[in-house]
N, C-alpha and C positions, 0 to 999 in steps of 0.2 A: 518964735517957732510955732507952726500952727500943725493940730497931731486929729486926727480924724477919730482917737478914741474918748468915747463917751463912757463915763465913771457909770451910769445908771444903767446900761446895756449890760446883759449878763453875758459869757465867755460861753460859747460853742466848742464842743467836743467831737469830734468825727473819729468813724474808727473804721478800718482796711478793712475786709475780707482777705488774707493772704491767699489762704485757702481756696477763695473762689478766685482769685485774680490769677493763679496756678492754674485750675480748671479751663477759664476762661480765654488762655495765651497771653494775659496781661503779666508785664515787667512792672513788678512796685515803683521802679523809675518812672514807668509813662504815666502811671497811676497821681502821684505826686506833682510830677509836671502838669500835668494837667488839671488839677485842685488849683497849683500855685497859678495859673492862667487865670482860672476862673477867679479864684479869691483874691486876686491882687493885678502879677501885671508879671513878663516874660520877656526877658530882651530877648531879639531874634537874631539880629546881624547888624550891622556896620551898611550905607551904602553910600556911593556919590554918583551925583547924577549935576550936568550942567558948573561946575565948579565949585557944591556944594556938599558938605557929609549932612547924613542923615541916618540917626539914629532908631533902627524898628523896634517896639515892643508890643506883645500881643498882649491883649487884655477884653475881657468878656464884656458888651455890651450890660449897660446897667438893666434893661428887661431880664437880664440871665443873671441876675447876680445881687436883685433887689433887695430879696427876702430867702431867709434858710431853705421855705419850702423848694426853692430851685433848685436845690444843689444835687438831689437826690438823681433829676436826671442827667447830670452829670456823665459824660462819657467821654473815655479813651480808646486809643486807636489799636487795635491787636495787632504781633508782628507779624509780616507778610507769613513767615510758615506758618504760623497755627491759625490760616484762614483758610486753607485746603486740607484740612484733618480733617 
């Protein structure tokens, strides 16, 4: 079994703004979802095409996901109402 965790790398802590993601039109779901993209990987759908399945998962380009300092601009999508407030 091969595991991408390094015993000498220290464990990262991230913490919500509830409050501002309230403010902002953001659902703590999209918020999360969107962490879990960038930090890992999101299956999307199912497809076949040509007599084949094909399995989609998004996941963040390693330039976006190198190093902690990226994670900061990190963005999620606000819901369509609370973009004409």
């Amino acid at each position: 079994m091969f595991s991408h965790f390094l015993q000498h790398e220290l464990p990262v802590t991230g913490y919500v703004d509830r409050e501002k993601c309230k403010k902002l039109g953001l659902s703590i779901a999209d918020v999360f979802n969107t962490l879990q993209t960038y930090l890992g990987s999101r299956y999307v759908n199912d497809f076949s095409i040509y007599g084949r399945n094909f399995h989609v998962v998004a996941q963040a380009d390693t330039t976006y996901r190198g190093t902690i300092q990226d994670y900061p601009a990190t963005i999620s999508k606000t819901s369509p109402a609370s973009r004409y407030h």
